[in-house]
TIGURO-147682 format. One record per atom (N, C-alpha, C, CB): x, z, y. Coordinates in pm, whole numbers, plus 50000, padded with zeros to 5 digits. Atoms other than C-alpha are relative to their C-alpha. Glycine has a CB too. Layout:
# residues N
XZY...
***
This chain:
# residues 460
500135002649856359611556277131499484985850022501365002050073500665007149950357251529277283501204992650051498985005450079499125003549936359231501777372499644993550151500624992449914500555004349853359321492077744499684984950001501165003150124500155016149955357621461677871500514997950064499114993950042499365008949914359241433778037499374995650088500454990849953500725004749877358471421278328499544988849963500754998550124500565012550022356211391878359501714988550106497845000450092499005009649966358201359378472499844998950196499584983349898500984995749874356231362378804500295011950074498605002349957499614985149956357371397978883501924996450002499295015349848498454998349980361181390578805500354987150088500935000449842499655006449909361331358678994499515006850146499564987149969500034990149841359621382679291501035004750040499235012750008498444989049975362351408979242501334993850086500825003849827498875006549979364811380379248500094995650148500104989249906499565002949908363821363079520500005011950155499364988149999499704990749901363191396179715501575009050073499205008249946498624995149988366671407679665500604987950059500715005049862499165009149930368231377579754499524997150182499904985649902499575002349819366601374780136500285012150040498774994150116499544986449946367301412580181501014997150025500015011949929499125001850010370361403080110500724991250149499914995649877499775012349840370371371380367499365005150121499134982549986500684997849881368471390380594501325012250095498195007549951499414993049937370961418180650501284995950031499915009849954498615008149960373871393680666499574998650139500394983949916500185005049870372321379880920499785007750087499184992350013500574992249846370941408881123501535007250058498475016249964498794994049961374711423581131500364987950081501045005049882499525009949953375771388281209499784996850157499584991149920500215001649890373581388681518499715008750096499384993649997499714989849922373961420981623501704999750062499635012749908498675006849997377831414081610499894987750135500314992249829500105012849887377141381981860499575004250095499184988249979500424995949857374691393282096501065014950041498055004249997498984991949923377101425382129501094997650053500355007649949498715008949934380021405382172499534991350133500644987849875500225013849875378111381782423499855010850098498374986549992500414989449893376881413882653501815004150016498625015349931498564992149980380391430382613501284987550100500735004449794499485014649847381841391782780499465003050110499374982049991501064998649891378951392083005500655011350122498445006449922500084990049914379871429583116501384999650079499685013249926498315000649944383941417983146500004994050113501124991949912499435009549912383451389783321499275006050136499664983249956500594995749892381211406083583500635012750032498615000749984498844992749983383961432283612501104993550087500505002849871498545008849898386721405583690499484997150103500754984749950500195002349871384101388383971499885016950070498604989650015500084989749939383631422284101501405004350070499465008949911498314998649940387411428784108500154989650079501314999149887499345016349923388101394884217499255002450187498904978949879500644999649919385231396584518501145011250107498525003549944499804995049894386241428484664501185001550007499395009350024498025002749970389861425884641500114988950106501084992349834500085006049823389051399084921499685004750059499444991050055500704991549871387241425385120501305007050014498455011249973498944986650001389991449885091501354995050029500105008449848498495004449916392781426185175499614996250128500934986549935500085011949843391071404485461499555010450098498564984150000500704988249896389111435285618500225010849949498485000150027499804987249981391001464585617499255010250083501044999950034500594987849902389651499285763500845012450014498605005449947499124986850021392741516885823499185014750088501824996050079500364986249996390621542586018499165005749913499535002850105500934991950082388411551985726500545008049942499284994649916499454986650095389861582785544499884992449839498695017550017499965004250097387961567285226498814985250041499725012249889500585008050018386391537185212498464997549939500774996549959501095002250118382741530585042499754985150021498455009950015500455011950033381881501084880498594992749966500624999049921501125004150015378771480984832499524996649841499984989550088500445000750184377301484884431499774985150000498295010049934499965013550075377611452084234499565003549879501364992849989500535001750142374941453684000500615013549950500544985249911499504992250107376441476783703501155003149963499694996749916498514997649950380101474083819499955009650137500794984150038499174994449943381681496183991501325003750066499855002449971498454994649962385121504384172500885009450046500354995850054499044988649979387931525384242501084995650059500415006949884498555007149954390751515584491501005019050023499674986550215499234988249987393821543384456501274994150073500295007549854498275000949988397691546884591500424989649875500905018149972499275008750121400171528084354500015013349877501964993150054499704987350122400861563284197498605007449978501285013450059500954997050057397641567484129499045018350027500644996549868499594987249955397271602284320498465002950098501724999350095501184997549893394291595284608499314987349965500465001550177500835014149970391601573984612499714996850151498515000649926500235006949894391231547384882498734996950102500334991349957501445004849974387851534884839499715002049869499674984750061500674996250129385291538284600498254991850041500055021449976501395002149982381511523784519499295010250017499474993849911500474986349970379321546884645499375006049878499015000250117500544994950126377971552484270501105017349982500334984949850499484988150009381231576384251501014995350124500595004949845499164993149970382221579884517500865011550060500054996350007499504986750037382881614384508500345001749919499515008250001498624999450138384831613584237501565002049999500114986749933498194999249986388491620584186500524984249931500845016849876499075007750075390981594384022499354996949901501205005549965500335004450139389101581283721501044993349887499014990650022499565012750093391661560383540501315001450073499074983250009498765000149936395581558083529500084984349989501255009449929499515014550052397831527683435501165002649921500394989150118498895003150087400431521383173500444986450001499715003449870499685010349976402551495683162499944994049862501145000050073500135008850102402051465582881500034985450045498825003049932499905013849951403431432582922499644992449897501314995850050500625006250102401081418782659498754999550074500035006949859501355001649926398151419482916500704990150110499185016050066499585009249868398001394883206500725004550134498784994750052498994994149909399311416283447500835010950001499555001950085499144989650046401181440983261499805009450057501204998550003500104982649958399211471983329498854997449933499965008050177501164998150058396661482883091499175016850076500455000149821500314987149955393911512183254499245009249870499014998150135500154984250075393661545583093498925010950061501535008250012501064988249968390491569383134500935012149984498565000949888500344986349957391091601483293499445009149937499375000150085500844991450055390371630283051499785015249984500044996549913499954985849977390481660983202498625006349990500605002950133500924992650021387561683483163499494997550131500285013149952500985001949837386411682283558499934982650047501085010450168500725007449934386241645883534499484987349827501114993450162500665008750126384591637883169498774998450001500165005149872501785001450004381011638583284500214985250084498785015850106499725013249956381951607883509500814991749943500365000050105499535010850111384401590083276498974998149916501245003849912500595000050074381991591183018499034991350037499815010149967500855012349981379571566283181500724986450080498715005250088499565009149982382071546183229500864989449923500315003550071499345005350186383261517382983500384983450117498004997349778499485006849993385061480583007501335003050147498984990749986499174995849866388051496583263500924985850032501175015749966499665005049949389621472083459501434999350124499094999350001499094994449911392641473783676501324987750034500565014749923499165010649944394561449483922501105006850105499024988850077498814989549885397811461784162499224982350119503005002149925500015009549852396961446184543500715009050104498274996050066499204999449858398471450084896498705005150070500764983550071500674998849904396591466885133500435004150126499255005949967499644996249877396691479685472500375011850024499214998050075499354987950033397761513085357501284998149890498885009549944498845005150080400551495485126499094996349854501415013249982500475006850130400291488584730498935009749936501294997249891500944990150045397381502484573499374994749856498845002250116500725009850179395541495784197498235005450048500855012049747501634996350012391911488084179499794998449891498954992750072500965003750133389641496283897499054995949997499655007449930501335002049966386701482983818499275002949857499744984850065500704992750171384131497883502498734996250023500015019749960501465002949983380701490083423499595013749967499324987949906500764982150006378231521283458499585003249965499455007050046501494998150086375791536883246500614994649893498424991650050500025007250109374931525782917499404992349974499945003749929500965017150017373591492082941499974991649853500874986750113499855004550118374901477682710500095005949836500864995250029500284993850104374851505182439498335001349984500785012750007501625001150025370771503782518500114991049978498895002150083500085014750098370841469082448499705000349906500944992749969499174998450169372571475882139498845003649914501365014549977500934989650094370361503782027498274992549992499955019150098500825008950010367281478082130499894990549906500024995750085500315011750067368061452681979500185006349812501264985850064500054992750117369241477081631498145001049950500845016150039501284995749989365601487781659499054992449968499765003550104500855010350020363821455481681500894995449860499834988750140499375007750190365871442581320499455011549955502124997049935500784992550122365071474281158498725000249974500155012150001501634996950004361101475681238499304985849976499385007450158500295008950015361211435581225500224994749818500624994550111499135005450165363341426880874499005003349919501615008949937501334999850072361051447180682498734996149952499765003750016500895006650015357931432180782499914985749966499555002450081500025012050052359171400380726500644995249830500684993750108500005006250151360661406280399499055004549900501285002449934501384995950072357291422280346498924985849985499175013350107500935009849941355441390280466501164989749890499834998150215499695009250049357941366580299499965001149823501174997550067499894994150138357591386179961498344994449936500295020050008501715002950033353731380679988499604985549975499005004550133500555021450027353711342880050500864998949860500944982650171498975006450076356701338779774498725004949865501985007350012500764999350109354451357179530498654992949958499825010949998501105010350044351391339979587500354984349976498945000350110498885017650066353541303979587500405001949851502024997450096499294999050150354701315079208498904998449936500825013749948501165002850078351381322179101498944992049956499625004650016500685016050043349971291779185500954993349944499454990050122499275008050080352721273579087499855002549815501485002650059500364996350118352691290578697498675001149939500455009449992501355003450079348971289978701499824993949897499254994150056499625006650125349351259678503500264998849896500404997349993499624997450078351451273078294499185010349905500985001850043501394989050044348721302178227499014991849940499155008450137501235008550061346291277078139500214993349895499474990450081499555010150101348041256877929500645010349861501344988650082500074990450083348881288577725499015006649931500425006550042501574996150034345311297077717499814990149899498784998750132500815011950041344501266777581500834994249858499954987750139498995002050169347221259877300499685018849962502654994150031500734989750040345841298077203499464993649939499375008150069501015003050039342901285677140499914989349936499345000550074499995011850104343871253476980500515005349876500914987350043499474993050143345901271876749499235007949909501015008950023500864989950081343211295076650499014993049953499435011850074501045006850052340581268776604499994986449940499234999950086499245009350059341451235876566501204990950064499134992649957498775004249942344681216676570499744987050106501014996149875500675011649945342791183876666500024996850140498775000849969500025003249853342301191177030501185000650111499085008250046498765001049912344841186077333499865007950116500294986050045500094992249875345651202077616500404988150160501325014749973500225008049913344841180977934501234998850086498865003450064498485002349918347831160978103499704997150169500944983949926500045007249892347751161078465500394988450059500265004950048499495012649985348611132378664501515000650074498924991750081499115000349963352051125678746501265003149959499755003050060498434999350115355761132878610500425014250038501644986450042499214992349976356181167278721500225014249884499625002450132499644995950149357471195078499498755008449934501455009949999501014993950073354001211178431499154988149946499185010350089501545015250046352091174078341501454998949856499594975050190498924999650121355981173878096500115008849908501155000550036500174991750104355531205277965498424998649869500045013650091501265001750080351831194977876500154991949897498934995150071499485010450045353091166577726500595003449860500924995050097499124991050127355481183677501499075010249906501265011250081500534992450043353311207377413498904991149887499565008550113500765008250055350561178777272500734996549903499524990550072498905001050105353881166277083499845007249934501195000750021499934989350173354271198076887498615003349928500685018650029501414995050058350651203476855499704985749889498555002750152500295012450069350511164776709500695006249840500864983950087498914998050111353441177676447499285008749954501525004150026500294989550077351821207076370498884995449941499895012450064501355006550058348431191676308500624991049861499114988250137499115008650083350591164476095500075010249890501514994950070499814994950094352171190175925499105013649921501105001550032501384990650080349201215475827499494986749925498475008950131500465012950111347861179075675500564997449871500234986950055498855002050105350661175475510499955014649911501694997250086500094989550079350811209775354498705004449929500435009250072501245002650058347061207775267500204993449876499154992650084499995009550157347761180775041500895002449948500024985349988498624993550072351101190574932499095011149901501365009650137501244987250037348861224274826499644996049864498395000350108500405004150098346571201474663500734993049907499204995150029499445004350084348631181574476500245005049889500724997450034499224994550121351071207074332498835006049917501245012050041500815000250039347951223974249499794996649864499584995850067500615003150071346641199874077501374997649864499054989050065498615000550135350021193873864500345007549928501224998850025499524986250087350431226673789499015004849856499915014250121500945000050019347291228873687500234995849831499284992850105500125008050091347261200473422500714998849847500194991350065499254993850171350141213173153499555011550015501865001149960499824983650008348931247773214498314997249879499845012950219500875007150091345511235573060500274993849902499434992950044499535004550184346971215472804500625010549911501294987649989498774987150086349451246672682498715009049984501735010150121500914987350043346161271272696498744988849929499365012850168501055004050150343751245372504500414997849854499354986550017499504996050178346331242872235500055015349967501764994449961500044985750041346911276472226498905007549945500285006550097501665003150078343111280272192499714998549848499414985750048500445003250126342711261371931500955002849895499634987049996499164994150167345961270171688499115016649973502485004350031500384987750047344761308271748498304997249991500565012950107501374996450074340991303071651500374990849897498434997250080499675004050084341941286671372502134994749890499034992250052498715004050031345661291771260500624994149895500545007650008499725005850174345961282470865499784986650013498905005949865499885014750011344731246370976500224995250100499064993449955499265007649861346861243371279501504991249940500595015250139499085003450004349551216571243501065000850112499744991449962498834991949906352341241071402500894990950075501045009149909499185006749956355001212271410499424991550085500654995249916500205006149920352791190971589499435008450155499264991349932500574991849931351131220571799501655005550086498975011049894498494987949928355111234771887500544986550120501975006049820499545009249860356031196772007499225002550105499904984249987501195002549873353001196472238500515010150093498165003449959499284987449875354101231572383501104997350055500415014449948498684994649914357571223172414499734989750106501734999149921500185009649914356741189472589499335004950160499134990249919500694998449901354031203772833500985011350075498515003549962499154994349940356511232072895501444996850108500175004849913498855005949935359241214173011499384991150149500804989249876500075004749851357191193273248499325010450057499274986050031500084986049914355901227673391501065000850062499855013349928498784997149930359221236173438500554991650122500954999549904499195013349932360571200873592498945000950145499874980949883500525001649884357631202573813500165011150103498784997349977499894987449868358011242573952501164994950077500385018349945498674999049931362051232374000499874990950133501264994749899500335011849898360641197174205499585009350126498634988249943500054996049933358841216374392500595012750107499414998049964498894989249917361031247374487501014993150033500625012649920498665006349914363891225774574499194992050125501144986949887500515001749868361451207574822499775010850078498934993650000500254992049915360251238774975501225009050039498935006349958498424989249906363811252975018500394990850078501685006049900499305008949923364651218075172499424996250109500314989949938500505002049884361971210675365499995001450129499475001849992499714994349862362791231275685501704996950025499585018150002498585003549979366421219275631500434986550116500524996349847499785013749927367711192975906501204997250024499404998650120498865006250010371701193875856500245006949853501095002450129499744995750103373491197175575501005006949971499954993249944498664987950010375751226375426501034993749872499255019649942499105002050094378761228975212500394985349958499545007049897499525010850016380061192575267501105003249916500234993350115498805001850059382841181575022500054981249969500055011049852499955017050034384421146974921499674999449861501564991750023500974999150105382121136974622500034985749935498545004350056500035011550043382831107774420498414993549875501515000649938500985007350070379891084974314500224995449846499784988750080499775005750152381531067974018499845010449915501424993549967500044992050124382321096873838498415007049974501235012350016501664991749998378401110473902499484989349859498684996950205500865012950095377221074173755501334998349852499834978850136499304996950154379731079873443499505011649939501595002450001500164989750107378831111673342498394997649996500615017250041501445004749976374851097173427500094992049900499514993550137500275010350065375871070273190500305009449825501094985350061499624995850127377291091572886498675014250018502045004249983501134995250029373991116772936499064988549954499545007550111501505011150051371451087172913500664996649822499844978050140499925003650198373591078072543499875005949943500914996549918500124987450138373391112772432498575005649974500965015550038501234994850017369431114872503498904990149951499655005850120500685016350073368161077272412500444992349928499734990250070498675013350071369251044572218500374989150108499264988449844499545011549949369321027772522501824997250086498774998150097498765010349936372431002572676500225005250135499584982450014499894998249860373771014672990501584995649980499565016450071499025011349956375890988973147500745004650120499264986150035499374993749930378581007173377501324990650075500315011349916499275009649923380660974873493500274997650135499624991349975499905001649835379700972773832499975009850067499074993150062499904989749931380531005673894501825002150070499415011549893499014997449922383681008474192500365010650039499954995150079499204989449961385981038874309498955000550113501724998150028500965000449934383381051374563499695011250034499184994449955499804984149928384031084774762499064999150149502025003850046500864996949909381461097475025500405017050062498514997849925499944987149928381791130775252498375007649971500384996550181500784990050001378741154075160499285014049907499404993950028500104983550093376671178974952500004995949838498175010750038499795005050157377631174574605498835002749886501345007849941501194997550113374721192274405498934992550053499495016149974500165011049958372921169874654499954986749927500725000150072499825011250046373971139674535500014999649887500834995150035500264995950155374281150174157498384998249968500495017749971501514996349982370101155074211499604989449993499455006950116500665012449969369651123274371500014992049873500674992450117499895009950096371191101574124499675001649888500994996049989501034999550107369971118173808498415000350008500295010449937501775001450013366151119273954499704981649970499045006350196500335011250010366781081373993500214993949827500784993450113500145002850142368031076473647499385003949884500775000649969501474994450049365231099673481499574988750008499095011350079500975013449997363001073173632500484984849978499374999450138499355008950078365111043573542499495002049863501465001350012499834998450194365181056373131498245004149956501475018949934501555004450049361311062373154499734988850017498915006050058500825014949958360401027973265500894991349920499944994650186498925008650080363551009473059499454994649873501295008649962500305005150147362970988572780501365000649896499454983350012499095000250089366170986472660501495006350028500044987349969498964999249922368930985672911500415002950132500314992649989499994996749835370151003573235501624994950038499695020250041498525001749977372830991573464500435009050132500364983350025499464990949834374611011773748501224990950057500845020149970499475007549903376431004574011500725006450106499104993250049499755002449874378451011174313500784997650069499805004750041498695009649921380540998174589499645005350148499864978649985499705001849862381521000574984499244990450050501314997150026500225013949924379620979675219499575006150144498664988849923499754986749869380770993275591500195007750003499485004850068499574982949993380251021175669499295008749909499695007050144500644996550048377841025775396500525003949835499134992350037500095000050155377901034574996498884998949948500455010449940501325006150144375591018674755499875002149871499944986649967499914999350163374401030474429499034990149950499615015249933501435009350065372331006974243499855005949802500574975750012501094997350135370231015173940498904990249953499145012550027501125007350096368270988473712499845003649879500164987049979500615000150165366080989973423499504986949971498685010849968500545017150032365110958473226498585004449936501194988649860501774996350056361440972773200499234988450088499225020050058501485009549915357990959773404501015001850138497755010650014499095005349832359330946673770498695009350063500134975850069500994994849890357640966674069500014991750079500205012150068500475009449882355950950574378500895004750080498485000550058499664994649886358610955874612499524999550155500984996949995501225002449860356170945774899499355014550005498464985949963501454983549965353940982274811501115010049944497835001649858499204986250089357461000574652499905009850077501634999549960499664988349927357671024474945498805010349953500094996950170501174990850045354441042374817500695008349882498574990849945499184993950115356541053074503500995011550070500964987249917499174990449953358711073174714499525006650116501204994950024501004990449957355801095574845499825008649914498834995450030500464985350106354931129274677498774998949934499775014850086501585001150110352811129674372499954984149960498135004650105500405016350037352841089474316500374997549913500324989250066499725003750109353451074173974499724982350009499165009049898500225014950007353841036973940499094999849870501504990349987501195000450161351891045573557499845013650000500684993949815500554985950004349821076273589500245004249844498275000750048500224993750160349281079173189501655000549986498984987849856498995002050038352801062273090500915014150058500334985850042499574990349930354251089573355499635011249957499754999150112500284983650042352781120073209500274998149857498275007550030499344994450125353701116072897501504996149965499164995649885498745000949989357241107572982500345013850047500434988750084499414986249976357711138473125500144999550206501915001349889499425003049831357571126173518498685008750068500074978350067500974991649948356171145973781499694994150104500325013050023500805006149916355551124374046500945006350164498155005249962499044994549929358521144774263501204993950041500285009149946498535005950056361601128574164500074984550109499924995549778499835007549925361491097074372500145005850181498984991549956499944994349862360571116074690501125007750043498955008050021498474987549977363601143074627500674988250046501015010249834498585010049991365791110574641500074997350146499944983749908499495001449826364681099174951500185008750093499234993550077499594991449928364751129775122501265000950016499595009349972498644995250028368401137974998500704985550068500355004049813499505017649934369541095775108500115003650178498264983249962500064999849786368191106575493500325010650030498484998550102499384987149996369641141975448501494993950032499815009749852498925003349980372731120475421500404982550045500515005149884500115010649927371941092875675499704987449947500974999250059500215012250084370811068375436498654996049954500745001349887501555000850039367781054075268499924994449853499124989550108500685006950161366381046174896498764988650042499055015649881501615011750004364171013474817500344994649863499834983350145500095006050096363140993874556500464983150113498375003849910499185012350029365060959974559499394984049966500765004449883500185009450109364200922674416501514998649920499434984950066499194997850128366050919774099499334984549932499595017849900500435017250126366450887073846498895008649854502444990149874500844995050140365130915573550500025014650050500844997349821500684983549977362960946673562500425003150151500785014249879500034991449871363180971373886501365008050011498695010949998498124992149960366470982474088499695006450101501564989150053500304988549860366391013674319501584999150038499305020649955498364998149895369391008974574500025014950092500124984350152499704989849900370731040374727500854999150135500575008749932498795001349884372751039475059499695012450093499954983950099499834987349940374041067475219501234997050082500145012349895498345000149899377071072475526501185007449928499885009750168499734995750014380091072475398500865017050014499864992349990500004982949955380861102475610499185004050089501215005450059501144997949965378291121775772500705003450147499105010649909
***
């Protein structure tokens, strides 16, 4: 099964922000349907009470005891009803109904202002006239026929057309505007991410052709001239590091290269001529060139497993001294030379132990090739740091140009170095492994021959 595409970034910030004003839109349209209905439904009360209020002065100050029933003069969308106390005859009435019977009783509730709440009338012969009648009203007065209750109701459905108006205009309006606000929001994204489109285009195409070129920074600090920015950064690194792996390439290459040729021109020549091959000297040569084969694949596979590494695993507490003791009783069991272990101190560090095992024998390899006679080790506390030191009493290096020595592939003695067995690795592992564990390797001044100082944190 095909897997589904994702939305572009452009389409789900649409979605998003479409859902979210739907969202705010229908809050709000309830919100102000809710208000303006509440404000009409005041509106229709309070023009109820003046209505009551008004003709309840007509009906006390100007009685008509000869009228049988009374008619009243329409107020607007109010209406009234004057009855007996018992609610039995009507008095007066607006002429809207008034032919009407009794619309409306009373109950008593002394939780209203005048402790009588009115009750619609719901007999069958008078539900076609209740029914257009809504906010009921009802006051007890004195008249000239004794105590009587007036009602007063608004008529029709005014205010339910309103209602249904104003319902009408949100539903046929909302839409178009969260049609219209959907349209601007999408075209606002697209220009906005344009940018971002371009600048994707364009690191494409750097990537595919060459690393060399940049992708143009607009002017100003905002986050598409920052992203450009960044982007030039990694493209700088990557350019960097394709350089770097070019020559890396070439190098090993060429290293690999150079005992593999020596091991197949001897080989050559013992087998076209084997009866006057001198084997013992023909077997050293193999084992020699073999071994720096070897020393050089391991150099390099431990760089390329480390290289992409940027913390370090399997910390433990790792004592230095005992590294530079058992460093000192290998160098007696493989040379005649003196290794001087005096100035070596109790000297515990927090990190990777085969790590540090690595470091300090690549440095003493290159120590016991360059030595004339005598190596000394070393180490001690100083802060927060640990120091190993390593001298040989051989030729002194320039410590002004040493940092070149602890670059890949470099030999302080190209010849002397290849036939020691050095690959031109072994200094660089060190410093890597030193800033793996916050520290740094250098060459030193020294009273005799060349001293590589290590310093590393004692805890990481």
């Amino acid at each position: 099964m095909a897997r589904r595409q994702k939305l572009s970034v452009r389409a789900r910030l649409t979605i998003s922000f479409v859902v979210a004003v739907a969202v705010i839109l229908t809050i709000s349209s309830f919100g102000l349907f809710f208000l303006v209905h509440k404000s009409l439904s005041s509106q229709a009360q309070n023009q109820v009470d003046a209505a009551i209020s008004s003709a309840q002065s007509k009906l006390v100050l100007n009685p008509n005891p000869n009228s049988k029933e009374q008619v009243l003069k329409p107020n607007g969308y109010v209406v009234l009803q004057l009855t007996n106390a018992s609610g039995t005859k009507v008095w007066a009435a607006t002429s809207t109904i008034s032919d009407a019977p009794v619309v409306a009783r009373t109950s008593l509730d002394f939780s209203s202002p005048n402790g009588l709440v009115p009750m619609m009338n719901t007999s069958a012969s008078q539900k076609e006239i209740t029914g257009q009648l809504s906010f009921p009203t009802v006051v007890a007065i004195g008249t000239d026929k004794g105590p009587g209750l007036l009602f007063g109701f608004v008529y029709g459905d005014t205010i339910t057309h309103s209602d249904r108006l104003l319902l009408a205009g949100i539903l046929a309006s909302a839409p178009l505007l969260l049609l219209f606000m959907s349209g601007m929001f999408w075209l606002g994204i697209g220009r906005a991410l344009a940018p971002v489109g371009s600048i994707r285009r364009r690191a494409d195409a750097i990537a595919a052709s060459d690393l060399g070129k940049r992708i143009e920074v607009t002017p100003g600090r905002d986050e598409i001239a920052l992203m450009a920015t960044t982007v030039n950064e990694m493209l700088d690194r990557l350019e960097a590091a394709a350089a770097n792996q070019k020559e890396f390439i070439s190098n090993a290459s060429h290293e690999l290269r150079s005992p593999l040729t020596t091991l197949l021109a001897t080989l050559e020549r013992a087998h076209a001529n084997p009866t006057a091959e001198d084997w013992p000297s023909t077997s050293e040569r193999l084992l020699r060139e073999s071994r720096r084969l070897e020393a050089t694949i391991n150099d390099l596979f431990w760089l390329a497993k480390n290289d992409e590494r940027h913390a370090l695993e399997n910390l433990t507490e790792v004592d230095l001294d005992d590294i530079l003791y058992d460093e000192a009783s290998r160098t007696k069991s493989l040379s005649k030379l003196r290794v001087d272990v005096s100035h070596i101190q109790p000297t515990r560090v927090h990190g990777n132990a085969s790590m540090l095992n690595r470091m300090v024998r690549n440095v003493v390899d290159n120590a016991m090739r360059h030595a004339s006679g005598t190596l000394t080790f070393g180490c001690y506390y100083e802060g927060d740091d640990a120091v190993i030191l390593v001298n040989n009493d051989g030729e002194a290096v320039d410590v002004a140009t040493s940092e070149q020595f602890f670059m890949r592939f470099i030999r302080a003695d190209e010849a002397r170095t290849r036939d020691s067995g050095g690959t031109g690795l072994g200094l660089s592992i060190v410093k890597e492994i030193c800033q793996l564990h916050g520290g740094q390797a250098r060459f030193i001044e020294s009273s005799v021959g060349s001293t590589i100082e290590l310093r590393i944190k004692r805890t990481i």
